[in-house]
Residue frames as qw, qx, qy, qz and C-alpha x, y, z in Angstrom:
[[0.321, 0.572, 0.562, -0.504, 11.33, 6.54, 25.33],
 [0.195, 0.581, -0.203, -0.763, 12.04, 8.52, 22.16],
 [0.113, 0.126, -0.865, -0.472, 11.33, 5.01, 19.89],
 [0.183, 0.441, 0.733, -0.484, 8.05, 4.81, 21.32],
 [0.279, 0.777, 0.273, -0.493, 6.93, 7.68, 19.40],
 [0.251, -0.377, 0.544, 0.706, 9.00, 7.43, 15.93],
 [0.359, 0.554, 0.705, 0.260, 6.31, 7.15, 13.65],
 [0.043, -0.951, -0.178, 0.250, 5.51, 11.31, 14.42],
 [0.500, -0.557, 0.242, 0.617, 9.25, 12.25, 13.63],
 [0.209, -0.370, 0.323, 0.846, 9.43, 14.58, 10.83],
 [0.095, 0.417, 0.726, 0.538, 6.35, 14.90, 9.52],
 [0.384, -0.373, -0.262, -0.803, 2.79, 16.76, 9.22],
 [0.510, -0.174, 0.564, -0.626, 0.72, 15.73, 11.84],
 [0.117, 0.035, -0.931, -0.344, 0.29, 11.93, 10.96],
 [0.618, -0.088, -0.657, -0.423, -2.68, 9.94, 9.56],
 [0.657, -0.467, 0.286, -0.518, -4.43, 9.02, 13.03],
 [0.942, 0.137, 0.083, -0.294, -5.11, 5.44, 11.36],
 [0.698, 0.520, -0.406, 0.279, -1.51, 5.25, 10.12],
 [0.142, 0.565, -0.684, 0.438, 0.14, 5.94, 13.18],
 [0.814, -0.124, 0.304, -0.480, -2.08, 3.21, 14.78],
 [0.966, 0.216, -0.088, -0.113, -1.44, 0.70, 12.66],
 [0.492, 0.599, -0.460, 0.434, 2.07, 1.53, 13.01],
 [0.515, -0.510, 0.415, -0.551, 2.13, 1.00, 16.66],
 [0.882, -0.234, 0.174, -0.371, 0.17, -1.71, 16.35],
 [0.927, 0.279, -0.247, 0.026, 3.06, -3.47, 14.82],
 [0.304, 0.467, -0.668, 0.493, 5.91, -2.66, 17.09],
 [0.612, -0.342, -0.679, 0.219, 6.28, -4.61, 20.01],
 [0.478, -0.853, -0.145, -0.154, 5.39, -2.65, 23.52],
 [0.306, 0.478, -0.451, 0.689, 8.38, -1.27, 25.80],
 [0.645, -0.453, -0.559, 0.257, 8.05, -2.41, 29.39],
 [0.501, -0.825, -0.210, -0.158, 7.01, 0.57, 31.76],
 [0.644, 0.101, -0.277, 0.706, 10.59, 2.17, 32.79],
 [0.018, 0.259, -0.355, 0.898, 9.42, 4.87, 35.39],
 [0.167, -0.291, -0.846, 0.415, 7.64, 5.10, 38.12],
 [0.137, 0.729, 0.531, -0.410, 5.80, 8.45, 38.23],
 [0.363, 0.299, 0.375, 0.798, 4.85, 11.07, 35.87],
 [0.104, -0.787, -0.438, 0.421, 4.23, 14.55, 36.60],
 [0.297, 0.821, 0.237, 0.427, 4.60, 18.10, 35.09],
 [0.486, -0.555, -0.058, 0.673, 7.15, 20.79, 35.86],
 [0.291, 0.915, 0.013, -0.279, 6.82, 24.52, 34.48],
 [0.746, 0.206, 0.280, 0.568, 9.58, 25.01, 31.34],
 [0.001, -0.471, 0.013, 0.882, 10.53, 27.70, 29.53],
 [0.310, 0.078, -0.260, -0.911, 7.39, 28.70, 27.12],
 [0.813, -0.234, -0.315, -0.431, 5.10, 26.38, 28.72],
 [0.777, -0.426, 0.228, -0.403, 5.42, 22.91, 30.61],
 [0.358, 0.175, -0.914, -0.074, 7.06, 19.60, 30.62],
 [0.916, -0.058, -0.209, -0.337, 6.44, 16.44, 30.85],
 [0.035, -0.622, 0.738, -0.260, 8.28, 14.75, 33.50],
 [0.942, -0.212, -0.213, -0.149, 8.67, 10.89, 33.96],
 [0.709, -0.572, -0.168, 0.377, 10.65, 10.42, 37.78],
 [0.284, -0.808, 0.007, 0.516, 11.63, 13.73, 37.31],
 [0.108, -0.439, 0.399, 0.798, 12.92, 14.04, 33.65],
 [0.485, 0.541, 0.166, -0.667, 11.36, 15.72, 31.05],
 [0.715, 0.251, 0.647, 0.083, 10.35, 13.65, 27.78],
 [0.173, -0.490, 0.593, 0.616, 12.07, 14.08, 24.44],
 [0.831, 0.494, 0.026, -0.255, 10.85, 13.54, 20.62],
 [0.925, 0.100, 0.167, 0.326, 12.93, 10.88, 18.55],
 [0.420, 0.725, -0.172, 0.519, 15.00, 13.91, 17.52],
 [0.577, -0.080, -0.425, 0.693, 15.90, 14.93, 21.32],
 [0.159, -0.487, -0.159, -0.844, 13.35, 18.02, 21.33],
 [0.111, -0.161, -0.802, 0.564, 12.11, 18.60, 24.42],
 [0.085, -0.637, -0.678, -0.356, 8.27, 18.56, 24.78],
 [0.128, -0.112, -0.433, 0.885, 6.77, 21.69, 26.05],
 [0.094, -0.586, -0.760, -0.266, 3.04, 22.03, 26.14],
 [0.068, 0.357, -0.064, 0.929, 1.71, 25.68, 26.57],
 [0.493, -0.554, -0.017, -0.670, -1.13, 25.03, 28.43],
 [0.327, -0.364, 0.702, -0.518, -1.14, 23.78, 32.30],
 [0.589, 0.272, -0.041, -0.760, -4.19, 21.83, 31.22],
 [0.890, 0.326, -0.302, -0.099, -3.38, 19.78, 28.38],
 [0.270, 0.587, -0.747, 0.157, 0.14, 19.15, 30.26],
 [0.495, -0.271, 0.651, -0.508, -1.88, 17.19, 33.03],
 [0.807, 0.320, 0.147, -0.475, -3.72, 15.43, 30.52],
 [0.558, 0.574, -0.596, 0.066, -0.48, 14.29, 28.74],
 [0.058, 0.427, -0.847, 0.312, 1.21, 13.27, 31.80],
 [0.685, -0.140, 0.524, -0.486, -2.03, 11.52, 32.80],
 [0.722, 0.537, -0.363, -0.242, -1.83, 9.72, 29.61],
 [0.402, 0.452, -0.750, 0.268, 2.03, 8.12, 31.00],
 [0.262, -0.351, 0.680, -0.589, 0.57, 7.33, 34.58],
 [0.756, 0.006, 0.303, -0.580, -2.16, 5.67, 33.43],
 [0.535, 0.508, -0.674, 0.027, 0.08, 2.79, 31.38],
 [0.952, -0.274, 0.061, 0.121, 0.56, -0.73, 32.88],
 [0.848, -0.314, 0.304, 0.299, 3.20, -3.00, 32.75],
 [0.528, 0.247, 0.517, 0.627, 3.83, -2.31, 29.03],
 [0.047, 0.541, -0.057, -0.838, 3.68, 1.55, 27.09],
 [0.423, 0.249, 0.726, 0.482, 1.51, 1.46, 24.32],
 [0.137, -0.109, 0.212, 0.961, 1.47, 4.62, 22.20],
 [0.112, -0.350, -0.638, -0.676, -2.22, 3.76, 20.78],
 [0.374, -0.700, -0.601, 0.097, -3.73, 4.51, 24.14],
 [0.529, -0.351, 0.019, 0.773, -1.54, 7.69, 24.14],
 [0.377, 0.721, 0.458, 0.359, -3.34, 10.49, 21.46],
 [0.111, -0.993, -0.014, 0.042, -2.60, 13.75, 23.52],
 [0.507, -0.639, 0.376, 0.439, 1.31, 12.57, 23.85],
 [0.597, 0.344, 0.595, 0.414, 0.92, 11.75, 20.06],
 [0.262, 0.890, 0.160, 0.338, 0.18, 14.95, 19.14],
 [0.148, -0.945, 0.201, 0.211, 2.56, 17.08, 20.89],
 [0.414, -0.540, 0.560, 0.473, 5.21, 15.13, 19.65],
 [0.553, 0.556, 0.550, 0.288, 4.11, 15.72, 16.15],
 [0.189, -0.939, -0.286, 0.015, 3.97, 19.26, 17.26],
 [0.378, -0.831, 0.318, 0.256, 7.00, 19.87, 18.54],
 [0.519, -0.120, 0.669, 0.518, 9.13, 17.45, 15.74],
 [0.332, 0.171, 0.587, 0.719, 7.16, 18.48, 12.95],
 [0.406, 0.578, 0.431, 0.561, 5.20, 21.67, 13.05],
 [0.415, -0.811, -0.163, 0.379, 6.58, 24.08, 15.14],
 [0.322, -0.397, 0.310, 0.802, 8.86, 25.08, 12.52],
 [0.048, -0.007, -0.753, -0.656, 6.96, 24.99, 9.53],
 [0.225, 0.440, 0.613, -0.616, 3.57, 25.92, 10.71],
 [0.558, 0.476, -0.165, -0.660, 2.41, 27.56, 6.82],
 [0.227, 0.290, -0.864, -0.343, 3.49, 24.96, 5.64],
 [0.162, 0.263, 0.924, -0.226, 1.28, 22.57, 7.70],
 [0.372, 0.553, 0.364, -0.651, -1.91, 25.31, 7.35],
 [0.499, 0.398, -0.461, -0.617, -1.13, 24.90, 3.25],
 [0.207, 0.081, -0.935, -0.276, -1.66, 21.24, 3.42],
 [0.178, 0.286, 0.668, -0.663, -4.20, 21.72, 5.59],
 [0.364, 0.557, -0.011, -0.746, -5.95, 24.45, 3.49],
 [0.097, 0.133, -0.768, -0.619, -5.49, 21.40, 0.34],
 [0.036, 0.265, 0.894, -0.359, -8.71, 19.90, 2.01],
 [0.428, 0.581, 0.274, -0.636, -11.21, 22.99, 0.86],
 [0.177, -0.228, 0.851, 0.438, -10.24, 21.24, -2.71],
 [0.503, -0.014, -0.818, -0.280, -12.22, 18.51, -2.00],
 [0.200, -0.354, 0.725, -0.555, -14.04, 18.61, 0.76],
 [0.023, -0.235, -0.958, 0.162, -16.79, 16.20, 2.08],
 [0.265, 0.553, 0.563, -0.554, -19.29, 18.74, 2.64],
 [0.204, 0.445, -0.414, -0.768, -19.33, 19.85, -1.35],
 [0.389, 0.144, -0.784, -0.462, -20.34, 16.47, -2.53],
 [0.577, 0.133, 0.534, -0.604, -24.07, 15.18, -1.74],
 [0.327, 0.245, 0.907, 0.101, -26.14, 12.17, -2.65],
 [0.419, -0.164, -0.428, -0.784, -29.14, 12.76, -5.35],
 [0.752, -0.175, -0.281, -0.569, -30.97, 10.29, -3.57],
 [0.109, -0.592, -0.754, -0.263, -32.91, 9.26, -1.56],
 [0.101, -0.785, -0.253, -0.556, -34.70, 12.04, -0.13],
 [0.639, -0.766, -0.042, -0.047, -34.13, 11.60, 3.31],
 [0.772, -0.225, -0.080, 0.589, -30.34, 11.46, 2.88],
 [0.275, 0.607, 0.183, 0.723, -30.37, 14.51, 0.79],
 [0.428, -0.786, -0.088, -0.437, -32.20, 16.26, 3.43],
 [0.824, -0.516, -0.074, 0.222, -29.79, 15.00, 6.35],
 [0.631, -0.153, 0.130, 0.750, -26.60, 15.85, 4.91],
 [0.073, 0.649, 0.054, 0.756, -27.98, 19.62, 4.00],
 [0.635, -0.749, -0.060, -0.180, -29.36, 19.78, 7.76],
 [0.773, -0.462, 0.040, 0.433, -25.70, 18.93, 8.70],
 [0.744, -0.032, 0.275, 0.609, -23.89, 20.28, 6.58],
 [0.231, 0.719, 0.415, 0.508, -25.45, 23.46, 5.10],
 [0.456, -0.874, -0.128, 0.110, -25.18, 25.36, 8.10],
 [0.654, -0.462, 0.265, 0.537, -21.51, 25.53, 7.63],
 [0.537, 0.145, 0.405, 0.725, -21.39, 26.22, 4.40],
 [0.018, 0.857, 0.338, 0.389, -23.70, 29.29, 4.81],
 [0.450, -0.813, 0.118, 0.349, -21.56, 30.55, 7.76],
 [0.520, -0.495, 0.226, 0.658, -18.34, 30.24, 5.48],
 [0.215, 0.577, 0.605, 0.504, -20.19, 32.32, 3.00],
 [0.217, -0.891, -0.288, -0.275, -21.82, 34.57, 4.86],
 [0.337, -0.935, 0.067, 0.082, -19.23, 35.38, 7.26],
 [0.500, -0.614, 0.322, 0.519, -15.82, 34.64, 5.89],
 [0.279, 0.655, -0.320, -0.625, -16.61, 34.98, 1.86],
 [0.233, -0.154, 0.927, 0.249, -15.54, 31.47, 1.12],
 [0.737, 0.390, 0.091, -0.544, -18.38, 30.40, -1.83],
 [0.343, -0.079, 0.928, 0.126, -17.91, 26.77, -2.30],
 [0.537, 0.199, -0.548, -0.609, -19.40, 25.03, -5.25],
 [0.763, -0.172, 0.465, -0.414, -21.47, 22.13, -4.80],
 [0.393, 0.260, -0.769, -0.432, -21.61, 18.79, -6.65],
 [0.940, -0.075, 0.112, -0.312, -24.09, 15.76, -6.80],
 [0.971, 0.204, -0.076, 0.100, -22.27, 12.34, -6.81],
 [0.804, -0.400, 0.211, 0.386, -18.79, 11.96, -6.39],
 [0.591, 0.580, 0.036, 0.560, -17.39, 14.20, -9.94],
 [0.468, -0.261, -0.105, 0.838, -14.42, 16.22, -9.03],
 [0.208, 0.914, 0.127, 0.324, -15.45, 20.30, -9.44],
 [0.402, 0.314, -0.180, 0.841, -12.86, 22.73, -9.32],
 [0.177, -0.831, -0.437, 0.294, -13.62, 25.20, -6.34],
 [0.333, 0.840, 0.006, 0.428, -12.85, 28.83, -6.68],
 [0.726, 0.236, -0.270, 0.587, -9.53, 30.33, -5.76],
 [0.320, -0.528, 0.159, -0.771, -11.22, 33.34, -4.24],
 [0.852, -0.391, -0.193, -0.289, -12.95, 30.34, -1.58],
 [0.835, -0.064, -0.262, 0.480, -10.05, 28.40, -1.11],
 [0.513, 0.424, -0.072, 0.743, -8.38, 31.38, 0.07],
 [0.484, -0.609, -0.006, -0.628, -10.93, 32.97, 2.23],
 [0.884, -0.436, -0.166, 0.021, -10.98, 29.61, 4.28],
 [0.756, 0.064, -0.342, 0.554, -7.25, 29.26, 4.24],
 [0.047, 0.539, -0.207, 0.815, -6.84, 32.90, 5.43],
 [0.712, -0.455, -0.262, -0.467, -9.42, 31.48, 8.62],
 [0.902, -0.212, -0.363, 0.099, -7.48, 29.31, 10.04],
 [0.473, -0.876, -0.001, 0.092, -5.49, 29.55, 13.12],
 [0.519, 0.658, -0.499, 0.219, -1.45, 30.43, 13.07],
 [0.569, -0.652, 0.456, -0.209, -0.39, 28.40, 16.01],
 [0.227, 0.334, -0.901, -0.158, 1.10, 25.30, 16.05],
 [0.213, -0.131, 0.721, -0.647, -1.01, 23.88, 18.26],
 [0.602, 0.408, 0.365, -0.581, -4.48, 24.38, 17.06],
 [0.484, 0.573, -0.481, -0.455, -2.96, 24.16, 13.69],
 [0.369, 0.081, -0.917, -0.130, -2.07, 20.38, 13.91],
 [0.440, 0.275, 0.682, -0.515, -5.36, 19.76, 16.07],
 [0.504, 0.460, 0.285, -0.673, -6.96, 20.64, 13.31],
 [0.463, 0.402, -0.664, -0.427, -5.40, 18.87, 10.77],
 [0.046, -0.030, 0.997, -0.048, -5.98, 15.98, 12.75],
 [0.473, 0.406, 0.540, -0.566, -9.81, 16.71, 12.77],
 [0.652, 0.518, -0.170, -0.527, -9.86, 17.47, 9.09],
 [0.277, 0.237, -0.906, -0.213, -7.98, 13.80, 8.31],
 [0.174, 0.191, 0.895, -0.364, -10.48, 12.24, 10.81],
 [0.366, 0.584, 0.402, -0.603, -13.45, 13.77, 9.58],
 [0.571, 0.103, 0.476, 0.660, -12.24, 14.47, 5.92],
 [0.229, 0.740, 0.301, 0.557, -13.43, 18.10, 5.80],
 [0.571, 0.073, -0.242, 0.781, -11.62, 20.90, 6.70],
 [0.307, -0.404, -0.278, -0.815, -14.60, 23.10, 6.55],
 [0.679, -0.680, -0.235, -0.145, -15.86, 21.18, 9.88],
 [0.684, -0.347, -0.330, 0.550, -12.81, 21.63, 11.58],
 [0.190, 0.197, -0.138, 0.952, -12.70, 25.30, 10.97],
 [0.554, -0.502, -0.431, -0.506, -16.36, 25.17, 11.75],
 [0.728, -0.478, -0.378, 0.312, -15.20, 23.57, 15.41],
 [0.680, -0.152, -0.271, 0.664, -12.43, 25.95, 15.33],
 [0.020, -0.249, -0.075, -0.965, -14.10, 28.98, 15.22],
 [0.297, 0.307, 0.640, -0.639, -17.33, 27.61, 18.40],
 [0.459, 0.063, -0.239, -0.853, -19.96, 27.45, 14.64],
 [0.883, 0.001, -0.445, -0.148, -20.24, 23.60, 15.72],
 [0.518, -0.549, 0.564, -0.334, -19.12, 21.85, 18.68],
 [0.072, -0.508, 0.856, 0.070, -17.65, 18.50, 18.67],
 [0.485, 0.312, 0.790, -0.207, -20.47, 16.43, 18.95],
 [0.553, 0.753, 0.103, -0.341, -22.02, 18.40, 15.89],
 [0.264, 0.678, -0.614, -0.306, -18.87, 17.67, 13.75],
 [0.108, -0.280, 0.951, 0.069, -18.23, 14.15, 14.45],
 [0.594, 0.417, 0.533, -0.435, -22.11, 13.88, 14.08],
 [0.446, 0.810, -0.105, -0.365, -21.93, 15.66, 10.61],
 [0.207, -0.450, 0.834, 0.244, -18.70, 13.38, 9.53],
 [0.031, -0.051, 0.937, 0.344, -20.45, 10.49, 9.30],
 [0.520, 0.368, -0.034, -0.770, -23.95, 11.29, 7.72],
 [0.538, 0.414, -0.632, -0.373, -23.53, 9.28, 4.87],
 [0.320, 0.142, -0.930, 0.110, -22.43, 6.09, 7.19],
 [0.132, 0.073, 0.877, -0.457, -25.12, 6.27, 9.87],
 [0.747, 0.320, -0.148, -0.564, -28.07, 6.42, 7.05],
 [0.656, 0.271, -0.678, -0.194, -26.47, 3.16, 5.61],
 [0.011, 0.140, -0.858, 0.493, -26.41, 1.90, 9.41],
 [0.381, 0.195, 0.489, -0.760, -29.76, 2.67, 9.94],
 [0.709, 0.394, -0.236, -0.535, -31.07, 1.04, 6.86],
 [0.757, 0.270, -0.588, 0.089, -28.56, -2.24, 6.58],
 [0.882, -0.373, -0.218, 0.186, -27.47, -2.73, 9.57],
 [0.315, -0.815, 0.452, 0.181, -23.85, -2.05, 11.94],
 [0.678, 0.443, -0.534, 0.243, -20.60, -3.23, 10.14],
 [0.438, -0.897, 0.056, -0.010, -19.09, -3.78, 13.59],
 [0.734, -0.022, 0.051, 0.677, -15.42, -4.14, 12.21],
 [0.240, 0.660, 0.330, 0.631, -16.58, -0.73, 10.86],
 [0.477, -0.841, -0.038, -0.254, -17.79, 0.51, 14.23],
 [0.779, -0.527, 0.038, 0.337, -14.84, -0.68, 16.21],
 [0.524, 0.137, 0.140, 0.829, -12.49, 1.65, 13.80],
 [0.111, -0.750, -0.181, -0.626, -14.97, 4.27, 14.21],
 [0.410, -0.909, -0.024, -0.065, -14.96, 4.42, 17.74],
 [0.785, 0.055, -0.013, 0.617, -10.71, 4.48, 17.25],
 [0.224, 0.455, 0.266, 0.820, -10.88, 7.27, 15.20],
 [0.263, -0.849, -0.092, -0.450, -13.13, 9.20, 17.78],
 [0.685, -0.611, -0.123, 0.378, -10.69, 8.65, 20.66],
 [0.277, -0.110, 0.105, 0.949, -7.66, 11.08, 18.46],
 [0.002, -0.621, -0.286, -0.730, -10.74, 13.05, 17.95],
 [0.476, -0.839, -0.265, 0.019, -11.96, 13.64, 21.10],
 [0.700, -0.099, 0.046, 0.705, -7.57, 14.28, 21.37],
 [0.459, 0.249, 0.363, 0.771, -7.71, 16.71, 18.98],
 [0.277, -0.803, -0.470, -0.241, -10.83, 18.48, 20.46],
 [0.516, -0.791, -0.243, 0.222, -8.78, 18.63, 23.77],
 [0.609, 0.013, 0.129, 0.783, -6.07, 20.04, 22.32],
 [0.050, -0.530, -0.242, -0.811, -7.72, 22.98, 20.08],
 [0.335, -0.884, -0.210, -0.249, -9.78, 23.88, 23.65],
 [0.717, -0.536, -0.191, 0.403, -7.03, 23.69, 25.86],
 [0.600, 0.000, 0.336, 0.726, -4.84, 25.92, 23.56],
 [0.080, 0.729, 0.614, 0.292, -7.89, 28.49, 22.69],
 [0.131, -0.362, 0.172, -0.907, -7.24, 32.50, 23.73],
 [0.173, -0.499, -0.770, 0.358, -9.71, 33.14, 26.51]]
């Protein structure tokens, strides 16, 4: 099972799109158990497939902290045909990102994470025309007055696409925001690679936006040029990819959430 999933194996929480494409190029592995089910561990759950528990390419054994998301994983393995194919698999994708690469090295992830308030998406806005202008502040402003107003962060704007330098005092506020799990932590990096601002995933990860409001707010820019030219639908049919490891990533950060 553990080549199934070798694309994840020592890294950050991968490129959604990358570890897709990867997939898509290895050949499928023919269905080699019968049932999958969940069995308490120690600091959480496994994942059990005809009774044993499922292993990253290193030999780590998964353990998923919440009861929750473990059902959701194993439903993930049950729901496989004939053949195993990892891209229909996002929740088992992430844990074993998790567990191989950022359970040890959590700051580390939260500083690449945190490179994202750089450059985000929501800093740079169209001059024109009016009605985009006015869409992407209606999405996007809201956020950037919350991480002002309530965590200090004071992002600089910019028209057009020129790099500006944010301030170190901002970048810092946000980074200081984010959560210190592993968990939530590579949820969210997967939202802020899907989305390409890090500012809506801390937005999600802190209830100032809700999923539907982020993935709305993402693509601003693209569903003005829909709505004016027309669907790309090679375009759409990677978008609605990309929203299946988001919706992933969604269930992760709730499932994982204090109460």
């Amino acid at each position: 099972m553990r080549e199934l999933f070798e694309e994840a194996a020592g890294q950050t929480p991968p490129d959604p799109q990358a570890a897709i494409r990867q997939a898509s190029r290895t050949p499928l592995r023919k269905r080699f158990y019968k049932e999958a089910g969940v069995a308490e561990a120690e600091g959480g759950f496994a994942i059990t497939l005809d009774g044993k528990p499922i292993r990253t390419p290193s030999s780590r054994q998964v353990v998923i902290p919440s009861r929750a998301l473990a059902d959701a994983v194993a439903g993930e393995w049950a729901a496989q045909g004939e053949t195993i194919d990892p891209v229909t698999m996002p929740l088992t994708r992430i844990a074993n990102s998790v567990v191989e690469g950022v359970i040890d090295r959590v700051e580390l992830v939260s500083d690449d994470l945190a490179k994202y308030f750089e450059s985000d998406l929501l800093f740079y806005r169209a001059g024109h025309p009016e009605g985009l202008v006015a869409r992407e502040a209606a999405h996007w402003d809201p956020v950037l007055f919350w991480a002002a107003e309530t965590l200090g962060a004071h992002f600089i704007l910019s028209e057009g696409v020129m790099h500006v330098k944010q301030p170190d005092e901002a970048i810092a506020a946000a980074r200081s925001a984010l959560p210190g799990d592993a968990w939530s932590v590579a949820a969210l990096h997967m939202v802020t690679t899907l989305t390409g601002s890090a500012l809506l995933a801390l937005a999600l990860a802190h209830g100032v936006r809700d999923a539907g409001q982020v993935w709305a707010a993402a693509h601003v820019d693209e569903d003005w040029n829909a709505e004016k030219w027309g669907v790309d639908e090679e375009a759409a049919a990677r978008r609605a990819a990309r929203l299946k490891d988001f919706q992933a990533a969604v269930t992760v950060l709730a499932a994982v959430k204090p109460s």
